[in-house]
C-alpha positions in Angstrom: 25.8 50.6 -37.1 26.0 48.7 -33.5 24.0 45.6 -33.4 21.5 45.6 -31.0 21.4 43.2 -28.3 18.4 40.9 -28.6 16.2 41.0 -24.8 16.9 37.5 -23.0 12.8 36.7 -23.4 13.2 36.8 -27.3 16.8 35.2 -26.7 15.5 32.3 -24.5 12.7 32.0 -27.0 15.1 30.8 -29.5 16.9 28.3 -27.2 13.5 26.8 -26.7 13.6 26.3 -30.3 17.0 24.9 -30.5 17.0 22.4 -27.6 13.3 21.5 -27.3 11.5 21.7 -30.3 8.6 19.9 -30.0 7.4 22.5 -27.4 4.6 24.5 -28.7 3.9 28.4 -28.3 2.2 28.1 -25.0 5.1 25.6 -23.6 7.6 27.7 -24.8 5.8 31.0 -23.1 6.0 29.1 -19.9 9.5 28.4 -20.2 10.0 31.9 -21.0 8.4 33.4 -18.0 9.9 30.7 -16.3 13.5 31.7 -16.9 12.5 35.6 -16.1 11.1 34.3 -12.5 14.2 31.7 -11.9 16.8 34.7 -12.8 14.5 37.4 -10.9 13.9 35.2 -7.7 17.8 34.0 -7.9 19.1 37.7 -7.3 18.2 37.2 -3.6 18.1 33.4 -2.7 20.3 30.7 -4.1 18.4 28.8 -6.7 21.0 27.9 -9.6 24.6 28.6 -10.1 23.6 28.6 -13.7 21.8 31.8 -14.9 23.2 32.5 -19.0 19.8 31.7 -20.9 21.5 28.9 -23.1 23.1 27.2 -19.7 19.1 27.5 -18.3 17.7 26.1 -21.6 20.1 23.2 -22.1 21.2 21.8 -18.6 18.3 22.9 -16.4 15.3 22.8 -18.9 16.0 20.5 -21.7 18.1 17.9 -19.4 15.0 18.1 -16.9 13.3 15.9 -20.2 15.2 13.2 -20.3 12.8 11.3 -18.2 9.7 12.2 -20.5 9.5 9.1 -22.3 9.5 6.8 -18.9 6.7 8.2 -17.8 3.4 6.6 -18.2 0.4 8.7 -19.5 -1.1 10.1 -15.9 1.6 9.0 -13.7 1.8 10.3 -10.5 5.0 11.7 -10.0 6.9 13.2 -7.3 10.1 15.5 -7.4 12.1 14.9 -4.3 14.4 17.5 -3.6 13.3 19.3 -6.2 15.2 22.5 -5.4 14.7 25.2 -8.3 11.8 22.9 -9.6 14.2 20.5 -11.9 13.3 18.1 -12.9 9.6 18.4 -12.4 8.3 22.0 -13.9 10.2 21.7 -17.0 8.3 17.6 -17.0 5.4 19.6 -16.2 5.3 22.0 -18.8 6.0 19.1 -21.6 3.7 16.6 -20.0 0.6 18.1 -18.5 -0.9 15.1 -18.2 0.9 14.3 -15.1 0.1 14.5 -11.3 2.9 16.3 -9.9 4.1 16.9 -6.4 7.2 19.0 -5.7 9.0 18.1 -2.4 11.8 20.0 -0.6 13.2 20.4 2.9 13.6 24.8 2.2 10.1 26.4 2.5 11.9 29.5 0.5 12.2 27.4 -2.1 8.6 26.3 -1.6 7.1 29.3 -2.1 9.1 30.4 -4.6 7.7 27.1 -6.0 4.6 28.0 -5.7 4.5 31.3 -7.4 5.9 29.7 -10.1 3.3 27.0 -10.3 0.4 30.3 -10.2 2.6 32.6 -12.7 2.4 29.5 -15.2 -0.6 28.3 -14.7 0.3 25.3 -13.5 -1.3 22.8 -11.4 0.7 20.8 -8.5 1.1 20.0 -5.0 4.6 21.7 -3.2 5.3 20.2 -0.1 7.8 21.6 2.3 9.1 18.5 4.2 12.7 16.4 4.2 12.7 13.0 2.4 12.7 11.5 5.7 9.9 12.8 7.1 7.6 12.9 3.5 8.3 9.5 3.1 6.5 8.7 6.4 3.4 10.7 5.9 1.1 7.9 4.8 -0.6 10.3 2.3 2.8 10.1 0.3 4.4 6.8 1.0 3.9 4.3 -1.7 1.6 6.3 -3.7 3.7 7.5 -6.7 4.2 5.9 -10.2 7.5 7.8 -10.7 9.8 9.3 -8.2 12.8 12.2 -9.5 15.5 12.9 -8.1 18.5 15.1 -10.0 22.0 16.3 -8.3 21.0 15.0 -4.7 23.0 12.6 -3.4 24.6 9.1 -4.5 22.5 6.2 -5.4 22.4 4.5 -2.4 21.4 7.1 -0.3 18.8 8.1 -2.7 17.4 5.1 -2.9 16.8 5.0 0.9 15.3 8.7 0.5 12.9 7.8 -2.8 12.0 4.4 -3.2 9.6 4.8 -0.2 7.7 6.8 -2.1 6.7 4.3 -4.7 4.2 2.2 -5.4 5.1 -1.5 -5.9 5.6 -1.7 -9.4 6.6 1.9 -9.6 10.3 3.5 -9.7 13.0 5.7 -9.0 14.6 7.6 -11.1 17.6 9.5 -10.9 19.6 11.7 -12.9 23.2 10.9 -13.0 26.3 11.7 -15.1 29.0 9.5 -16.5 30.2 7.8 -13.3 26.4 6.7 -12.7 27.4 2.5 -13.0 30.1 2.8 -10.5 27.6 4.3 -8.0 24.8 1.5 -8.7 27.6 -0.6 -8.1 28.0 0.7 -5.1 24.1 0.2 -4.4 23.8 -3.6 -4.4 22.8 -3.8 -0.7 20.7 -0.8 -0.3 18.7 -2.4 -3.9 18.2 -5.8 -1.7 17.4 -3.9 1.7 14.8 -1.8 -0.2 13.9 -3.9 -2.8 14.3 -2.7 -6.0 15.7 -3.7 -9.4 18.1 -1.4 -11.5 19.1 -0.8 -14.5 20.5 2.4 -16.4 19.0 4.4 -19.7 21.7 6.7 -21.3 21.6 9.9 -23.2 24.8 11.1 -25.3 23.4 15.2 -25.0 25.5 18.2 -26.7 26.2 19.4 -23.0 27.4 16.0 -21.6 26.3 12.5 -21.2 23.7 11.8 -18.9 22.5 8.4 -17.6 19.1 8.0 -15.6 18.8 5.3 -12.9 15.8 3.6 -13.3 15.4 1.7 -9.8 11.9 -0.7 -10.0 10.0 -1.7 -6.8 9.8 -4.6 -6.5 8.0 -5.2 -3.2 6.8 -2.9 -0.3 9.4 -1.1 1.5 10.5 -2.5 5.0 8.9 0.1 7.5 12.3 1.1 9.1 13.1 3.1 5.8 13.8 5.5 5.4 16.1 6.0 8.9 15.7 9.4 10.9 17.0 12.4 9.0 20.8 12.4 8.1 20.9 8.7 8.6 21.2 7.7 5.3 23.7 10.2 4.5 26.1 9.5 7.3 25.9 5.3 6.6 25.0 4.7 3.2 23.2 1.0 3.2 
């Protein structure tokens, strides 16, 4: 007798189980419904190179955790460039307790955002606006507890385009792969210019390593940061 293939909801339900345990039936639903709407939406805008169900569960959802632990209980949190909504859904979903804003420069991407929000029941802010220019709008500068950032740029340019965003006392946090220390290394006069304080936090994960950059703020940010849009990018501090 042919085996029958098992529907990707049922098989994503499984990965759930494998890669995030802790999360309960109505976490896992979400996650579910949230890989049927990434896949879905993907088929006509460019959300994820990554569309298998265990690639989704592993790299997108699971590694979007690594940063669960670092947050305090009801930290305001904003995901800059959050693109598909990794890190910050998949935080979301875990850690409801949370204040979460999702930032990016694509307003496709925001409303896709936002349907996914409303399909999961979810409650947070998306906001369609470049680093640059968020990080200027008073109601966002230096007003989160936590800023992500995953597969944007290199940490000095990040750091220009996040730390804003933070409240003194508050940090940065970006998801990096093995070659993270060479690029904080590469970060010791953008850290001075925009004070902050750095250190690394590493995770040894069946699909790779994966460091997080954990950038403190020390002190408010200078007012010329970030620079105009592409700045940063062009001449790294």
């Amino acid at each position: 007798m042919k085996q029958q293939v098992q529907p990707e909801p049922l098989v994503m339900r499984e990965l759930i189980g494998k890669y995030i345990p802790e999360a309960d039936e109505k976490q896992t639903a979400r996650f579910v419904r949230y890989y049927e709407l990434l896949i879905e939406r993907n088929n006509v805008m460019n959300l994820t190179a990554i569309t298998d169900p265990e690639g989704v569960a592993a790299r997108h959802f699971a590694d979007s955790l690594a940063a669960a632990s670092l947050l305090p209980q009801g930290a305001k949190v904003i995901d800059v460039g959050t693109g598909a909504g990794f890190p910050g859904i998949p935080l979301m979903i875990m850690r409801p307790d949370i204040e979460l804003t999702l930032l990016d420069s694509l307003n496709k991407r925001i409303v896709f955002l936002n349907d996914v929000l409303k399909e999961l029941g979810l409650s947070a802010a998306a906001v369609h606006a470049r680093a640059e220019d968020g990080a200027r709008n008073q109601a966002l500068r230096g007003r989160f507890d936590a800023v992500l950032s995953r597969a944007v740029a290199e940490v000095p340019v990040l750091a220009e385009w996040t730390l804003p965003f933070a409240r003194v006392g508050g940090c940065s946090i970006m998801y990096k792969g093995p070659g993270a220390n060479e690029e904080l290394a590469r970060a010791a006069n953008a850290l001075s210019e925009l004070r902050g304080e750095a250190g690394t936090v590493s995770f040894d994960f069946p699909w790779g390593e994966r460091k997080l950059v954990v950038i403190r703020k020390t002190a408010p940010t200078p007012s010329k940061y970030p620079r105009k849009a592409g700045a940063a990018a062009r001449s790294p501090l």
